[in-house]
C-alpha positions in Angstrom: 0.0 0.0 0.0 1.3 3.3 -0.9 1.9 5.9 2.0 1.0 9.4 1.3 2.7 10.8 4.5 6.2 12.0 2.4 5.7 13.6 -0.9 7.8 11.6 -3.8 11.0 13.7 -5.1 9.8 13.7 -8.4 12.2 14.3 -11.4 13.6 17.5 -13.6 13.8 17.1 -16.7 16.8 18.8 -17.3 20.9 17.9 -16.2 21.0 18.3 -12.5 23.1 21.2 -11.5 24.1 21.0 -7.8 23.6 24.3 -7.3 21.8 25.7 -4.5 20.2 28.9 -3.4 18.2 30.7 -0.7 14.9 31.6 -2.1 11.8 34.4 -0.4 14.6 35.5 2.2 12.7 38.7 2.2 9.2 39.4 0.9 10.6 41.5 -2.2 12.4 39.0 -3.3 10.2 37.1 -4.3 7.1 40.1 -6.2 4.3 38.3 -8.1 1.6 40.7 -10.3 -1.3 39.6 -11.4 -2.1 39.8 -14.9 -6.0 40.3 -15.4 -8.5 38.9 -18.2 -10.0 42.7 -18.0 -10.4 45.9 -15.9 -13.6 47.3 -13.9 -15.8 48.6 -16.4 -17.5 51.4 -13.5 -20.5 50.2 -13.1 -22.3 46.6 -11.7 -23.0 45.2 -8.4 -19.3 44.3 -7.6 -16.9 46.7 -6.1 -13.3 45.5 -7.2 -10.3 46.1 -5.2 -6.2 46.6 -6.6 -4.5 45.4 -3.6 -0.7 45.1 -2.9 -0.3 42.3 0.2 2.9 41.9 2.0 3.1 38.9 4.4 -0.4 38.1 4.0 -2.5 34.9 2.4 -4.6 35.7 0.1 -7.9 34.3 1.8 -6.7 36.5 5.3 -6.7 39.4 3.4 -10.4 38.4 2.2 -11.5 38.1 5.0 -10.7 41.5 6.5 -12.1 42.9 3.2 -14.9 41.2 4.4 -15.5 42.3 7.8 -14.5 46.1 6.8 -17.0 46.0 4.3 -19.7 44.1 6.5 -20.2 41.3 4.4 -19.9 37.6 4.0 -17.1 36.0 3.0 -18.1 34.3 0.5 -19.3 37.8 -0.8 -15.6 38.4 -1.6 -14.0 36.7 -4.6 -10.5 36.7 -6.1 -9.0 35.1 -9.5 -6.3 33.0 -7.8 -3.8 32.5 -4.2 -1.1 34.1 -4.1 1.9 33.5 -1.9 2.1 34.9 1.3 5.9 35.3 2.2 5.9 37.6 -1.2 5.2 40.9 -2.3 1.7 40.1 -4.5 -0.5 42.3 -6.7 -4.1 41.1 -7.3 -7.5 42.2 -7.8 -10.6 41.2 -5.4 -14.1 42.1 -5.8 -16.6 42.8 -3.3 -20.6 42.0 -3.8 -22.1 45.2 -2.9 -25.6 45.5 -5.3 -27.6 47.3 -3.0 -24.8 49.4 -0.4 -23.3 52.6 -1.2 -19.5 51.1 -0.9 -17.0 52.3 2.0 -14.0 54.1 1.0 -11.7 51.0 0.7 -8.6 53.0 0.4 -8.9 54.2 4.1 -8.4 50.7 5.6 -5.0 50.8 6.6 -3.6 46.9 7.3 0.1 46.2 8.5 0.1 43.4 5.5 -1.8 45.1 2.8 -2.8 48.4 0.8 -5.6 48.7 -1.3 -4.9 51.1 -4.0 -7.8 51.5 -6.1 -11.6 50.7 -6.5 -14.2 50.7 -8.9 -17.5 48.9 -9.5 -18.1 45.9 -12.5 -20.5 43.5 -13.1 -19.1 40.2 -12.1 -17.2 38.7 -9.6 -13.9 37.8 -9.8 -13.8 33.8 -9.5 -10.9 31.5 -9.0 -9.3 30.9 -12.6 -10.7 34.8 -14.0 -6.6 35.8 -14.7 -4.5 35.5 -17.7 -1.5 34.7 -15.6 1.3 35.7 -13.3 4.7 38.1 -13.5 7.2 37.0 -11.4 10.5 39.1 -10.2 12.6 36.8 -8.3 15.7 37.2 -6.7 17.8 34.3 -5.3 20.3 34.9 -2.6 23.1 32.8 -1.5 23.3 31.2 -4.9 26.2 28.2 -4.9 27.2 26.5 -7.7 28.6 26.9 -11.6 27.3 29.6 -12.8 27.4 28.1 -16.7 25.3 25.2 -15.9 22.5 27.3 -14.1 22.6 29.7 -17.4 22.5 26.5 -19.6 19.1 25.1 -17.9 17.8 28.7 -18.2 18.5 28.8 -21.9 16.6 25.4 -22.5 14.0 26.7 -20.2 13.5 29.9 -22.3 13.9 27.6 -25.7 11.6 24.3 -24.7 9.5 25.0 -21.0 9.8 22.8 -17.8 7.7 20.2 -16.5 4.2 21.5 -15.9 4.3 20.2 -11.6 2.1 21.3 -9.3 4.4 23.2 -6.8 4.9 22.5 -3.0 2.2 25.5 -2.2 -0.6 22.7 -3.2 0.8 20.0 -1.4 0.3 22.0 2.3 2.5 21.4 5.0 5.3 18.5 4.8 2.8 17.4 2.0 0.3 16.2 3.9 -2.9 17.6 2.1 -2.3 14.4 0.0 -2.5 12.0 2.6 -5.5 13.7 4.6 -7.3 13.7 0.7 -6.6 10.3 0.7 -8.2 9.3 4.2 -11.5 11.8 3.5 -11.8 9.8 0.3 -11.5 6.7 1.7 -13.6 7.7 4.8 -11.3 7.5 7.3 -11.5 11.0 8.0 -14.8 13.3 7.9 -14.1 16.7 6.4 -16.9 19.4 7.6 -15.4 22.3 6.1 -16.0 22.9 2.0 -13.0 24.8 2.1 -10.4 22.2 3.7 -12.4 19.7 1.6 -11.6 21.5 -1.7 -8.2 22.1 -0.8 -7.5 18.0 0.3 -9.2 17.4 -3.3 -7.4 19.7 -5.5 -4.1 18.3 -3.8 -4.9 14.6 -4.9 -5.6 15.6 -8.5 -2.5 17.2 -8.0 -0.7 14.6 -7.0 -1.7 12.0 -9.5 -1.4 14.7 -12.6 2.7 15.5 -10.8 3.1 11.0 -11.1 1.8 11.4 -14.9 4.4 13.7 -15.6 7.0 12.2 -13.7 6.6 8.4 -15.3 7.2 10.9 -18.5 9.9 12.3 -17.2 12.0 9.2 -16.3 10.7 7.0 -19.2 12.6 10.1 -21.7 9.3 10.9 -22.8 9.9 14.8 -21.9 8.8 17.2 -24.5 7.9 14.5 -26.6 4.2 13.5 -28.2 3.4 9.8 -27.8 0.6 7.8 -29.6 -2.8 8.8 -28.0 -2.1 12.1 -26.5 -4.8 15.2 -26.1 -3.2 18.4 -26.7 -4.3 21.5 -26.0 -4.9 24.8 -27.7 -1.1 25.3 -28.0 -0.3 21.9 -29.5 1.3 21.2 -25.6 0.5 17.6 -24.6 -1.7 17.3 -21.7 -2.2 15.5 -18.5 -5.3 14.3 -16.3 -7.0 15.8 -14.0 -8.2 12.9 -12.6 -11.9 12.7 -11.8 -15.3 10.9 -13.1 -15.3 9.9 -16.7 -12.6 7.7 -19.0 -9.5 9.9 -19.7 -9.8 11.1 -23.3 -6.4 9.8 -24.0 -5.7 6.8 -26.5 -3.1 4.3 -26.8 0.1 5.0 -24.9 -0.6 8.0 -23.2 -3.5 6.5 -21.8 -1.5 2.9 -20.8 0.4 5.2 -18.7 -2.2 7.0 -17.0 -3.7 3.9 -16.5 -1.1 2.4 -14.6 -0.6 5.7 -12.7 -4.7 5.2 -11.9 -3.8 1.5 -10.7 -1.1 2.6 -8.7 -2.8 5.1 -6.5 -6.3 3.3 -7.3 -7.7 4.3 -3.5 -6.5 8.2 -4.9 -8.6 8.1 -8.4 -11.4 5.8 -7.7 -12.0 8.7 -4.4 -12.0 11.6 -7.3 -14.1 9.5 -9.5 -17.3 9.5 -6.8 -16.2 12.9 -5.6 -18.1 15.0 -8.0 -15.3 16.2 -10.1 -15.2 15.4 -13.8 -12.3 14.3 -15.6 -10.3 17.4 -16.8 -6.6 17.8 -18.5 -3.4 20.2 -17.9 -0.3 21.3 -19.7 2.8 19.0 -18.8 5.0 22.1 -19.9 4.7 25.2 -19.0 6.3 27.8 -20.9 7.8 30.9 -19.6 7.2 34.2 -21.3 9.7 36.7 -21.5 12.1 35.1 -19.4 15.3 37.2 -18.5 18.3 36.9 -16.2 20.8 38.4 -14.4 23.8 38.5 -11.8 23.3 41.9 -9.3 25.2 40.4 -7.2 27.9 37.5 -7.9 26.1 35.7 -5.1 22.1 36.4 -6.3 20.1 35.2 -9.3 17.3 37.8 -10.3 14.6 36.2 -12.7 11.8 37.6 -14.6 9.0 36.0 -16.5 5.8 35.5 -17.2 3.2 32.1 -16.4 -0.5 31.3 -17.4 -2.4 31.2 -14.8 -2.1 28.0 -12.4 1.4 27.4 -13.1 4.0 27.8 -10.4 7.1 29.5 -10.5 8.9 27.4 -8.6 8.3 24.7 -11.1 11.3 26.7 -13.2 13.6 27.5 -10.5 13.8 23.7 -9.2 15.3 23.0 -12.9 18.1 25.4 -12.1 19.3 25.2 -8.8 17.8 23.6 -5.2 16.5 25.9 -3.2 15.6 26.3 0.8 13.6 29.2 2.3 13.6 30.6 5.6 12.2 28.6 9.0 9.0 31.4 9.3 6.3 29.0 8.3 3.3 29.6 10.7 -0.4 28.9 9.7 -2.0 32.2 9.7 
């Protein structure tokens, strides 16, 4: 029986290069800005919010949106998470149809500013984002400066592997296994929230061992018999959920025998009320750049679609720690 306590150490798909670094240090060094599907039109029933968090998770800073405004929770939406030991740029709406809305602006927070408002007719909902800029900078950065370069080329030139980053995985990974006992009713999960979370982290999981088994079988980059692309011509893998995976042949022998090894993980999604969906296995930076301020830091810029990580790139060029601050807020 597999044990879902320790998270695997799933492959790169390019040449290892031993160096290391020390990454989110401080807050700005690690700045992530949202990049929106539109802007507030002026007028509707939501009141949308440009806020700048520092040190803050995105669902904290909900919630004091929330209460300042005096309204539910679930009254305040946002396009995607964003890291919390980072300097983060998103938009939030507030449903507000019938209240003349506060001055937002005046709600002065330790871990966040809001900049601007203005009123459209929607709500922003997890997913409503083009993507992600990222300005990184790594400190402490050990190792041969050519190799780390090399990787970056290759990145810029071909993508990395499409993985689910450690964020979705929860502390020491164990979203996964707690997923895995509420789907095998071991555990009852109350809360929608936690629930959604435990689920998203097993699809997760099982798309990350897809990828891998391509990974290690030199099947990187590559298009196999039976594979779905998608609107880029990038191969994709499963979501796993209810429904036959729309794969053929070989790509679907090896999500098959992904499926049969975690079978008490997909056969949980499959009567969970999800519905089979597929992902990019590469993600491909735009604009990515590079440079040395420092002959000890790495400073990266680049662009991702929305729900790819970041730190899906920089594991391909060096191994990175972060500092011990990591405290459930």
């Amino acid at each position: 029986m597999t044990s879902y306590t320790t998270l695997p150490s799933w492959p790169s798909a390019y040449q290892e290069t031993g160096a290391t670094a020390v990454l989110k240090e401080h807050n700005a060094d690690f700045v992530v800005t949202e990049i929106p599907l539109g802007l507030p039109s002026g007028e509707g029933e939501h009141v949308w919010l440009d806020v700048e968090k520092n040190g803050a998770n995105t669902q904290y800073v909900a919630a004091q949106i929330a209460e300042f405004a005096g309204v539910r929770e679930l009254d305040v939406g946002y396009a995607g998470l964003k890291d919390r030991y980072a300097i983060t740029r998103q938009w939030f709406s507030v449903w507000m149809p019938k209240t003349q809305e506060p001055d937002f602006t005046s709600l002065n927070h330790p871990e966040f500013k809001i900049h601007s408002q203005a009123r459209h007719i929607k709500k922003l909902r997890p997913g409503d984002l083009m993507g992600n800029h990222f300005d990184i900078l790594l400190r402490e950065v050990e190792g041969d400066r050519a190799l780390i370069e090399h990787n970056l080329t290759q990145i810029k030139e071909h993508g990395v592997p499409n993985y689910f980053g450690p964020q979705r995985f929860g502390q020491a990974g164990d979203n996964v296994a707690n997923g895995y006992a509420m789907l095998n009713r071991e555990i009852r999960v109350r809360n929608k929230k936690k629930k959604g979370i435990y689920l998203s982290a097993v699809r997760s999981f099982i798309f990350n061992e897809v990828l891998a088994y391509r990974i290690q079988n030199q099947l990187w980059g590559k298009q196999i018999p039976g594979d779905v692309l998608d609107e880029q011509g990038v191969a994709t893998g499963p979501m796993w959920g209810r429904g036959r995976p729309t794969t053929q042949d070989e790509a679907l022998s090896i999500e098959d025998a992904i499926a049969g090894r975690h079978a008490g993980l997909c056969e949980g999604l499959e009567f969970s009320g999800l519905n089979q969906d597929r992902r990019a296995l590469a993600a491909v930076p735009e604009n990515l750049l590079w440079s040395w301020p420092e002959t000890s830091q790495l400073r990266l810029t680049f662009s991702l679609p929305a729900g790819y990580y970041a730190t899906s790139l920089i594991r391909e060029c060096v191994e990175t720690t972060e500092p011990e601050r990591y405290v459930p807020q």
